[in-house]
N, C-alpha and C positions, 0 to 999 in steps of 0.2 A: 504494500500500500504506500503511493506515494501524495504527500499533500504538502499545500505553502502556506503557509499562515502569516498574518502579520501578528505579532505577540507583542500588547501595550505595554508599555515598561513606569509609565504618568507615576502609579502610585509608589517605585520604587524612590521616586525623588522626594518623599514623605518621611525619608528614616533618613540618621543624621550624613553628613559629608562623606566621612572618613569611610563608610563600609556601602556606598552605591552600585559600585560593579562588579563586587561579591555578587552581594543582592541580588542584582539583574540576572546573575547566570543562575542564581540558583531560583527565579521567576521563571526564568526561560525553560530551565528543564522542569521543573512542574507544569508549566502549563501543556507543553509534549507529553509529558505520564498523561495528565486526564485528556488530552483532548484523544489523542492515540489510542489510550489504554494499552500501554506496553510495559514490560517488566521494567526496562533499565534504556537513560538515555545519554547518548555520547554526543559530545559538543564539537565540530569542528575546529580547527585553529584560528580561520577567519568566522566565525561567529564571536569566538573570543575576542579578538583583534577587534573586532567593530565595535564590542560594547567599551573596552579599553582604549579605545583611540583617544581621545582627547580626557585621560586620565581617571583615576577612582570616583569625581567628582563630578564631573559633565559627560554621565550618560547620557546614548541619545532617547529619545521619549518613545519609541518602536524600532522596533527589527523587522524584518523581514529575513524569513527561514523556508527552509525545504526539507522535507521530515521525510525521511522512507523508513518505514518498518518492518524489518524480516518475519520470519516463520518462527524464530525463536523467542520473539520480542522486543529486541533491542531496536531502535529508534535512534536512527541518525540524522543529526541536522547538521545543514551546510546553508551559508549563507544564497538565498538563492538572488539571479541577476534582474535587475531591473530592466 
């Protein structure tokens, strides 16, 4: 199953400075567990990279992702292209 979601990130700029793009990826892979319903999800490098680009602080307010999920579960996202 493959699906693109765009995943809000708004309410992660809600908690303090220091811990924003922890936050984000750990929004990002929860909202792939429930939307998918898959065991376990792995995060690309450039998904990483785009919520880190402009550092811990100035996340951007959505991503846009690409989610394929196998036979076993696991649920992989890459950032997909505009």
């Amino acid at each position: 199953m493959e699906r693109i979601y765009t995943i809000p990130l708004r309410a992660v700029k809600n908690v303090p400075r220091t811990i924003r793009a922890p936050r984000a990826i750990r929004e990002v892979q929860k909202f792939l567990l429930k939307h998918m319903k898959g065991e376990e999800v792995k995060l690309d490098a450039s998904v990483n990279a785009k919520i880190w680009e402009r550092g811990i602080q100035k996340i951007p307010s959505k991503i846009k992702v690409k989610a394929v999920k196998d036979d076993d579960g696991l649920v992989e996202a890459t950032l997909a292209e505009d």
